[in-house]
N, C-alpha and C positions, 0 to 999 in steps of 0.2 A: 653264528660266527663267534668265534673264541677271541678274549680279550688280546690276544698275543698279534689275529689276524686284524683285528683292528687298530692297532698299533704301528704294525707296519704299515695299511691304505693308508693312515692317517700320514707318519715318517712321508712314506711315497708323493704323496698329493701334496705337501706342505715342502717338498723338495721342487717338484715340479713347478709350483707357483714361485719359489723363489728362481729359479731357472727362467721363467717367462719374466720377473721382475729384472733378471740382471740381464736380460737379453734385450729388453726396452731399455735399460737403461742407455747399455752398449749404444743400442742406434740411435737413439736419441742424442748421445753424447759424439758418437761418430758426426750426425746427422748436423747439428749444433756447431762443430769445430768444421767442417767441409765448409759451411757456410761464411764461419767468419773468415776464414782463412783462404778462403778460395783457391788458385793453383798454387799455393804456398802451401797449403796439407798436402796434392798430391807428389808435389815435391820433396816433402818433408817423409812421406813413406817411403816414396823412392831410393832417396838416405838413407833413411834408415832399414829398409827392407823390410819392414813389418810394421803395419797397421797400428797394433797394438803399441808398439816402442814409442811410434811418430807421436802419437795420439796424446802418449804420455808426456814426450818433449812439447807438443801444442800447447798443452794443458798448463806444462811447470812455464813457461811462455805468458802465457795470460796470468797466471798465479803472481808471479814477477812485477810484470806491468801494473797490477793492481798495487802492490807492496810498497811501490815508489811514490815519492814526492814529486807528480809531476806538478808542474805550475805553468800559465798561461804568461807569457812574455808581457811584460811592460808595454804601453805605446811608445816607450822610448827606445828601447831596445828595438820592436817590431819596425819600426823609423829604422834605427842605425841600420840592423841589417837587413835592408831593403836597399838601402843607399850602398852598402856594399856589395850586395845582387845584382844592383844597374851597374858596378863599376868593373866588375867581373864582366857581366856580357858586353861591355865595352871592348875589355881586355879579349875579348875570344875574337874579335875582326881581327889584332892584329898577331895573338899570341895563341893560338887553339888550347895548345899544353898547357902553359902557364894557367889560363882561363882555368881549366879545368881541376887542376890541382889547389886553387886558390876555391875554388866551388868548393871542391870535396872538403878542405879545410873550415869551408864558411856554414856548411851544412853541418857537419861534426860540432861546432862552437854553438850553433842553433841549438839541435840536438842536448849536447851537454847544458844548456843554459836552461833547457826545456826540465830538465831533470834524471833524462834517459843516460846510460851507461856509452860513455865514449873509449874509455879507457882500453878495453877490450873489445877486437877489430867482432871478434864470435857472439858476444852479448849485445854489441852495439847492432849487430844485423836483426840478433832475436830480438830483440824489443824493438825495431823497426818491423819485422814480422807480424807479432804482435799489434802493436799499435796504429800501425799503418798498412795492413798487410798485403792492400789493391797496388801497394808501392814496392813492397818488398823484392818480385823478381826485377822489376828495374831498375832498383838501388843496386842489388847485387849484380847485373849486371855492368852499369855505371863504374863500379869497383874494379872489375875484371877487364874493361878498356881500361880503365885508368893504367889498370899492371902493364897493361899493353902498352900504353904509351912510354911509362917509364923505360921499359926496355925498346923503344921504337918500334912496336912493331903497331901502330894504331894509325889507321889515317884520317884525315880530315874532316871525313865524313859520321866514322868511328867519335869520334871528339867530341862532335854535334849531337848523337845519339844518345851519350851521355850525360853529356851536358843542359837536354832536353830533359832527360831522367832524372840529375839532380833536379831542376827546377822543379820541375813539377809535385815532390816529393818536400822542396824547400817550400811554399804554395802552400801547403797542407798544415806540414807542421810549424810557418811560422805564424799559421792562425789569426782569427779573428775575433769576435766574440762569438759568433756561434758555432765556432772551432769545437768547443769543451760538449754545447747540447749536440753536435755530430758525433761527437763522440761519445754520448752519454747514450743516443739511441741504439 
């Protein structure tokens, strides 16, 4: 064999190994973000129509969440609004809407206090994606009654749905101490 033809096996086989290395990597990274993100990735390809693109938005997603200063509530804070949790579901025997509007408010000041991006209604979802992500479609769902409600078309039941989806999502991230090792694992 002439130095020219081993040259090229050599090219060839040193291509193909790297081809088997980005193809494990792919799945593995595929395999990895399915995982944390659960019907939130396949939702996220569905947006975005391609695998590839989603995978990408996942990714800059967790890149983000890392980036932040999040911080663990005070036990005074974790107090205050708890006290304003019970005083909400108070509020929803008599006032459904109101209740729920004042939720969505008490969760977003959580949220924000927590560290995570409130400002922006788009950022504020991704980094509940992100960070939360077993909460994610029922947060955005939550959201989407709420529209509902504003323009009346949400009933009572709708309210309660939501309202169930904030809490549980309030639950989570207004933490505990072993809030932060959940989330570390």
């Amino acid at each position: 064999m002439q130095n020219w033809q081993i040259v090229i096996v050599a090219v060839v086989v040193a291509l193909l190994i790297l081809a088997a290395i980005w193809a494990t990597y792919n799945r593995n990274r595929s395999r990895r973000l399915r995982a944390h993100f659960g019907p939130e990735y396949d939702r996220t390809v569905r947006e975005f129509g391609d695998a590839r693109r989603a995978e990408t938005e996942l990714s800059q997603r967790e890149k983000r969440i890392r980036e932040l200063q999040i911080r663990p509530l005070s036990v005074a804070d974790r107090n205050r609004f708890g006290a304003e949790w019970k005083d909400c579901q108070r509020l929803f025997v008599d006032d459904p809407g109101r209740a729920l509007d004042h939720a969505d408010k008490l969760l977003t000041e959580v949220i924000h206090t927590r560290g995570y991006a409130t400002s922006n209604p788009y950022d504020r979802m991704a980094d509940i994606s992100a960070a939360y992500p077993e909460h994610a479609g029922k947060y955005r769902e939550a959201g989407e009654i709420l529209a509902h409600q504003h323009r009346g078309e949400a009933t009572t039941e709708d309210l309660r749905k939501a309202f169930i989806h904030y809490r549980t999502l309030f639950d989570d991230i207004l933490g505990g101490q072993d809030e932060e090792l959940k989330r570390a694992s």
